[in-house]
LUMROFI-635635 format. One record per residue (C-alpha): residue in one letter; x, y, z. Coordinates in steps of 0.02 Angstrom, whole numbers, padded with zeros to 5 digits, always signed. Example, Ala and Ser with C-alpha at 12.3 -4.5 7.8 and 13.67 -1.06 7.14 Angstrom:
! residues 2
A+00615-00225+00390 S+00684-00053+00357 
This chain:
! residues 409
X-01871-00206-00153 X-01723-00132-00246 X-01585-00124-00109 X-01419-00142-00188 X-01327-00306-00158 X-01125-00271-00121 X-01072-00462-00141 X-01060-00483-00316 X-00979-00314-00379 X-00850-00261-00216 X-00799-00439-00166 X-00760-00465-00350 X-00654-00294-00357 X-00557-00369-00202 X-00530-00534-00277 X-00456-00467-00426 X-00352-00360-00306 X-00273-00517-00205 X-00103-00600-00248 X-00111-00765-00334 X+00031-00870-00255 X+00114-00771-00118 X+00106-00833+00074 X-00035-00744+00168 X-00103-00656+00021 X-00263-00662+00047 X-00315-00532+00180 X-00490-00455+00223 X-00594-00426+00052 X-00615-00238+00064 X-00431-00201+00114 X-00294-00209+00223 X-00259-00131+00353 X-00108-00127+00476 X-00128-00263+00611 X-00277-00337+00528 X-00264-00513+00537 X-00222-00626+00375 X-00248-00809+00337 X-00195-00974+00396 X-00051-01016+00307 X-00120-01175+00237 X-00283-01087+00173 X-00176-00989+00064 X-00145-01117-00089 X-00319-01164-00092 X-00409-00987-00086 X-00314-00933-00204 X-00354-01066-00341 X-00538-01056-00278 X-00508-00856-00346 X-00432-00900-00487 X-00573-01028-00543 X-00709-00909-00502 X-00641-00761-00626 X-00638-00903-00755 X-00821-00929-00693 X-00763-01115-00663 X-00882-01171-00507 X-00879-01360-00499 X-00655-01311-00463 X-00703-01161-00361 X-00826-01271-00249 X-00682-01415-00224 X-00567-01274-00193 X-00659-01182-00086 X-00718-01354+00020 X-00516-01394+00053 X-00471-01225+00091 X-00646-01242+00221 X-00529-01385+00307 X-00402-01296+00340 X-00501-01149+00436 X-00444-01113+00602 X-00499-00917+00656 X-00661-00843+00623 X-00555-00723+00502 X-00511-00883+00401 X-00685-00930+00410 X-00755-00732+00373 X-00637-00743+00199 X-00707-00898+00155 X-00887-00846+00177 X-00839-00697+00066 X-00796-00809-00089 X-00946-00917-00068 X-01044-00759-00056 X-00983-00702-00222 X-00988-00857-00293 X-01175-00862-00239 X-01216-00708-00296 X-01132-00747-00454 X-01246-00889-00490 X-01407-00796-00423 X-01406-00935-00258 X-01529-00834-00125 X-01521-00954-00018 X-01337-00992+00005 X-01317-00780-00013 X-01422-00762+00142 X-01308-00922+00243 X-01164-00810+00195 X-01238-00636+00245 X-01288-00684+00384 X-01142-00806+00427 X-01028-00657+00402 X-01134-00516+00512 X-01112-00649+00658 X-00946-00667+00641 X-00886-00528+00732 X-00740-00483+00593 X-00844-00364+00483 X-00821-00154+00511 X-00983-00054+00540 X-00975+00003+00382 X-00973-00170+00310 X-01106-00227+00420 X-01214-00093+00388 X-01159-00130+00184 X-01198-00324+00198 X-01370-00291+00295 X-01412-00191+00165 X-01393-00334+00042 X-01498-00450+00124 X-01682-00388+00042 X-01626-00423-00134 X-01525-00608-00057 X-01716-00646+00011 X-01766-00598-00157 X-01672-00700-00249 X-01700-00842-00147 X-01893-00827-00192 X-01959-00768-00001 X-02023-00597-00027 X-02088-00594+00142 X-01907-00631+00233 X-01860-00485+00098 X-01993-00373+00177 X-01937-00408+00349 X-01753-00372+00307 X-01762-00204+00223 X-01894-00161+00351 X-01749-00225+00483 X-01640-00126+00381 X-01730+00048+00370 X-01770+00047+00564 X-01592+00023+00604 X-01491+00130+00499 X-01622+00268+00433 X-01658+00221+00263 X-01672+00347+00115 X-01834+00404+00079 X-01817+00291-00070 X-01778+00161+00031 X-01932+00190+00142 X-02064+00220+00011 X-02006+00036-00069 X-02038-00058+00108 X-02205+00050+00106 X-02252-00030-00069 X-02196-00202-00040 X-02296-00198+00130 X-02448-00134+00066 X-02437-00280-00081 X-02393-00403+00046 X-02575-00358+00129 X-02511-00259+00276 X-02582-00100+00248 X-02526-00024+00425 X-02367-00061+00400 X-02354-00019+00227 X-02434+00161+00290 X-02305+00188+00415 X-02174+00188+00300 X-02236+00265+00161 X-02289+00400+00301 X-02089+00420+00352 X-02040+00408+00160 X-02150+00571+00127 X-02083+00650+00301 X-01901+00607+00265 X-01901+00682+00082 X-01984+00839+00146 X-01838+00832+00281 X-01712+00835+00126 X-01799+00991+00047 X-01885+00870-00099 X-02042+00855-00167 X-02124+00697-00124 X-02182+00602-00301 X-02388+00598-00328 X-02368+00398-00302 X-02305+00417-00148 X-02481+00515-00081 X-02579+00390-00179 X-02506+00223-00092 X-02533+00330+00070 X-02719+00336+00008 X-02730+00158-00036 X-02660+00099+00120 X-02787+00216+00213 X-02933+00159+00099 X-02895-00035+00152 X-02881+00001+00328 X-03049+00109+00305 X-02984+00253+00392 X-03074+00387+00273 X-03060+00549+00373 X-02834+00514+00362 X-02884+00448+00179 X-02956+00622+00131 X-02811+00726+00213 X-02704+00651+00125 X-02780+00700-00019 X-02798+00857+00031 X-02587+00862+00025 X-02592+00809-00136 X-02706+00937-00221 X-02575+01057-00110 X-02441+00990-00252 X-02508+00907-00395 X-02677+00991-00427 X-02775+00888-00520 X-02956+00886-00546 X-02977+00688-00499 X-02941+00743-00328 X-03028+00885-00328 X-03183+00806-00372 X-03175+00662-00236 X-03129+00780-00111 X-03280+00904-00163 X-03418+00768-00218 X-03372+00681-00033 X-03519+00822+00026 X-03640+00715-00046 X-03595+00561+00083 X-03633+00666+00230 X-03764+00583+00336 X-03898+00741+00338 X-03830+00777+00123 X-03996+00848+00030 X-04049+00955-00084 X-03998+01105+00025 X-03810+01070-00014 X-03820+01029-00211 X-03801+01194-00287 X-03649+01235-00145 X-03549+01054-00217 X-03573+01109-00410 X-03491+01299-00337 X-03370+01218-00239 X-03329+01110-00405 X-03312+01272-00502 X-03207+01376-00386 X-03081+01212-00379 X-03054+01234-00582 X-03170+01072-00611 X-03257+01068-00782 X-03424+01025-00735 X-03511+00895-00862 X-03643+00947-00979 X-03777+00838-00844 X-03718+00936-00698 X-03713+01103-00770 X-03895+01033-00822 X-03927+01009-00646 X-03839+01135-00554 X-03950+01280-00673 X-04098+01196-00632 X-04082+01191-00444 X-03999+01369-00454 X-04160+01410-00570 X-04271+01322-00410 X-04186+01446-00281 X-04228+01596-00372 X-04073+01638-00420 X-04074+01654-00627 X-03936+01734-00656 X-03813+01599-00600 X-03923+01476-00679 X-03886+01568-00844 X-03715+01572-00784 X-03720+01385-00777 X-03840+01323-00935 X-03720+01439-01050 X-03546+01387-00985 X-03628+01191-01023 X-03674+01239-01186 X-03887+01193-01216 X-03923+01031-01283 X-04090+00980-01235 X-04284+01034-01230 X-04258+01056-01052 X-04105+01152-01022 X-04166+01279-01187 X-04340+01299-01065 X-04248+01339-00897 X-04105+01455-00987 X-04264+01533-01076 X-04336+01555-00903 X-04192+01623-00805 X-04145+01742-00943 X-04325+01801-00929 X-04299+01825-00742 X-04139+01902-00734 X-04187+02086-00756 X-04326+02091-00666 X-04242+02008-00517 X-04103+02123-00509 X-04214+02270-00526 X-04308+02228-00388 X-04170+02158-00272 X-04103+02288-00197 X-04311+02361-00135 X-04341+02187-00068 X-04198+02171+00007 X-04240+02321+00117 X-04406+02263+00149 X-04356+02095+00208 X-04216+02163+00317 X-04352+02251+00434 X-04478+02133+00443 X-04388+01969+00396 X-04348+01830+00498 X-04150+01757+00472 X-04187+01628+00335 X-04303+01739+00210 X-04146+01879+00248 X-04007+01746+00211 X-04091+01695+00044 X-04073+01869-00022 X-03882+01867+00033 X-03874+01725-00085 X-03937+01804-00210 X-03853+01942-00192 X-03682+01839-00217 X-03746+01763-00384 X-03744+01940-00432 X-03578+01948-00398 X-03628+02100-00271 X-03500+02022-00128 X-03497+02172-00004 X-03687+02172-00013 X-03705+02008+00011 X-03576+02004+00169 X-03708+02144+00245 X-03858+02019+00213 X-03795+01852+00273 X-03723+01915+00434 X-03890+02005+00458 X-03976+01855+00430 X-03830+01762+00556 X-03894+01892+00674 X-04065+01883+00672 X-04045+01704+00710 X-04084+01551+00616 X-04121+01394+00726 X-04061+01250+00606 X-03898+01217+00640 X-03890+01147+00477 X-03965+01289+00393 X-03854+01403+00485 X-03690+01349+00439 X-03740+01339+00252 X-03766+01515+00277 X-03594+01527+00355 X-03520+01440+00198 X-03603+01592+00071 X-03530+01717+00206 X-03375+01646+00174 X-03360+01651+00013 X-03427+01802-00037 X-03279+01873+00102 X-03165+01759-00010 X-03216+01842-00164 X-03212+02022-00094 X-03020+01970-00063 X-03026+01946+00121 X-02951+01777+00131 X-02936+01794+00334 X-03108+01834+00368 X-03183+01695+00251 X-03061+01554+00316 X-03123+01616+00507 X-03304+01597+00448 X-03267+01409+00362 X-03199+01363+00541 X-03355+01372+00626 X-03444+01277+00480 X-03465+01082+00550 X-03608+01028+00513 X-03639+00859+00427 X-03750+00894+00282 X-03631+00942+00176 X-03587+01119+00233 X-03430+01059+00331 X-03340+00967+00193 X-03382+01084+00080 X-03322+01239+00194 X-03162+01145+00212 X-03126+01117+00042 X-03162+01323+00010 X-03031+01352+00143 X-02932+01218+00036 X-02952+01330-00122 X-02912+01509-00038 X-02734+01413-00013 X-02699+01329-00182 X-02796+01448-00301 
């Protein structure tokens, strides 16, 4: 935790300030101010030689100094500008422990401005800190955040020594407010800042927050190792199968994610499996061929292509009069690998409206609907269509994370 100690550098700046040998020289540290009280009289000598042997850096004389001039106390301002020297003097010769007596002796004293207050809580973290507790650190910047606000600096520091310190909720609360307040202040939040949110969220196991948050940071930083988690998430859904697989390895693509030569491999043979060779072709060429098996299945879709789209548009027809929703909704599909989207928009809501009684099956359907309304250009009507996708085999995430990419890409 980086909050700024005061102590050391503006106590030493007042110091300097003070008069050596007059009477009642020595008045508050930060200045003087008409009827503000001054020292004891007898404090005076001593004080001031505890000064002087401090700026020679002289401790053993400052300590004797400082305990005869502690004698002589008699208001709590006498005892307030005492505290002040031991403070620096502490701070001088990294003491946490006596730093914290001070800070703390001085906030209770009742002679300290709101300003200063608010100035010396703010030095208590780093006292803690020096004095080796990192927990009684935690506490006081978190005590110091809650109180006064905190910049979103401030905040996002109590969030990561929290979230080290094995209190993930807490850690997430504030790294949660550090994200809200720089937004607030018209800034971007840093990357880090979404990826301790995750971590914290990951610990506590709360997966569906985990994800959103990612989901923010594609928003801003765009990079295909959140892509890909958010995407390849489809394939932890409880009813995931093979009905899904070609829709992740799409999804993948729309996001900008370079698919690997193996899932390229895969993704052209399931797309080669659904009858639909020309976006296997699509996919075995943008992988580049390396193997006996890929050459085969690009051989075979190439094959297929013509004759496929030749014939599309008569079957098509046919099926439309005497099909039933699921033989129509293939067709739609492959219809979209053709790249035919207003066609395709006609054949999937046909099929929609001749029914199909898998629920599952159904909103699969609803996810090619959508996109082939996303690639037509009609944003609106495709993110409308990805609402109503839910189901949990894959379509929902993956309908999501379309509506997800009509709004980044």
């Amino acid at each position: 935790m980086k909050f700024r100690l005061p102590g050391a550098t503006a106590i030493a700046a007042a110091l300097v300030a003070m008069a050596v040998a007059a009477p009642l020289a020595i008045a508050p540290a930060y200045a003087q101010q008409p009827g503000q009280m001054q020292l004891t009289k007898q404090m005076v000598a001593p004080m001031n030689e505890a000064r002087n042997a401090m700026l020679a850096k002289d401790w053993v004389t400052a300590k004797t100094k400082l305990d005869a001039a502690a004698a002589q106390a008699k208001t709590p301002n006498d005892k307030a500008q005492l505290e002040r020297l031991r403070l620096y003097m502490a701070a001088e010769n990294k003491d946490g422990k006596q730093q914290v007596v001070s800070i703390n002796t001085l906030i209770a004293s009742g002679t300290l401005t709101p300003d200063e207050t608010k100035e010396y809580k703010s030095a208590l973290a780093k006292a803690h800190l020096d004095a080796g507790d990192q927990a009684a650190s935690n506490a006081a910047a978190r005590a110091y955040v809650d109180e006064y606000g905190g910049t979103p600096d401030q905040l996002i520091r109590v969030a990561d020594n929290f979230i080290k310190a094995n209190d993930a909720a807490t850690g997430l609360t504030y790294a949660e407010k550090a994200v809200a307040a720089a937004r607030a202040a018209n800034t971007k939040p840093p990357e880090s800042w979404f990826t301790l949110q995750m971590r914290a969220l990951n610990t506590l196991g709360q997966m569906d927050k985990y994800y959103a948050v990612e989901e923010q940071i594609v928003a801003e930083y765009p990079k295909e190792i959140y892509w890909k988690e958010l995407i390849a998430r489809a394939q932890k859904e409880p009813k995931y199968g093979l009905a899904a697989k070609l829709d992740m390895f799409r999804t993948l693509q729309a996001a900008g994610v370079k698919l690997t030569a193996q899932e390229s491999s895969v993704a052209g043979d399931e797309a080669l499996k659904r009858g639909l060779p020309n976006e296997a072709v699509a996919f075995l060429e943008a992988a580049g061929v390396s193997s006996d098996f890929d050459t085969k299945n690009l051989a075979s879709a190439k094959a297929l292509v013509a004759s496929d789209k030749a014939g599309l548009a008569k079957e098509t027809a046919d099926v439309l009069k005497k099909g039933d929703g699921p033989a129509i909704a293939s067709l739609g599909e492959a219809h979209l690998s053709y790249g035919d989207n207003a066609k395709a928009i006609e054949v999937l809501k046909a099929a929609l409206a001749k029914g199909i009684a898998d629920t599952g099956e159904a909103d699969l359907v609803k996810l090619h609907l959508g996109v082939a309304q996303y690639r037509s250009g009609d944003k609106d009507a495709a993110r409308a269509t990805w609402a109503e996708v839910k189901s949990d085999n894959g379509a929902g995430v993956l309908a999501r994370n379309w509506d997800l990419i009509s709004r980044i890409k």
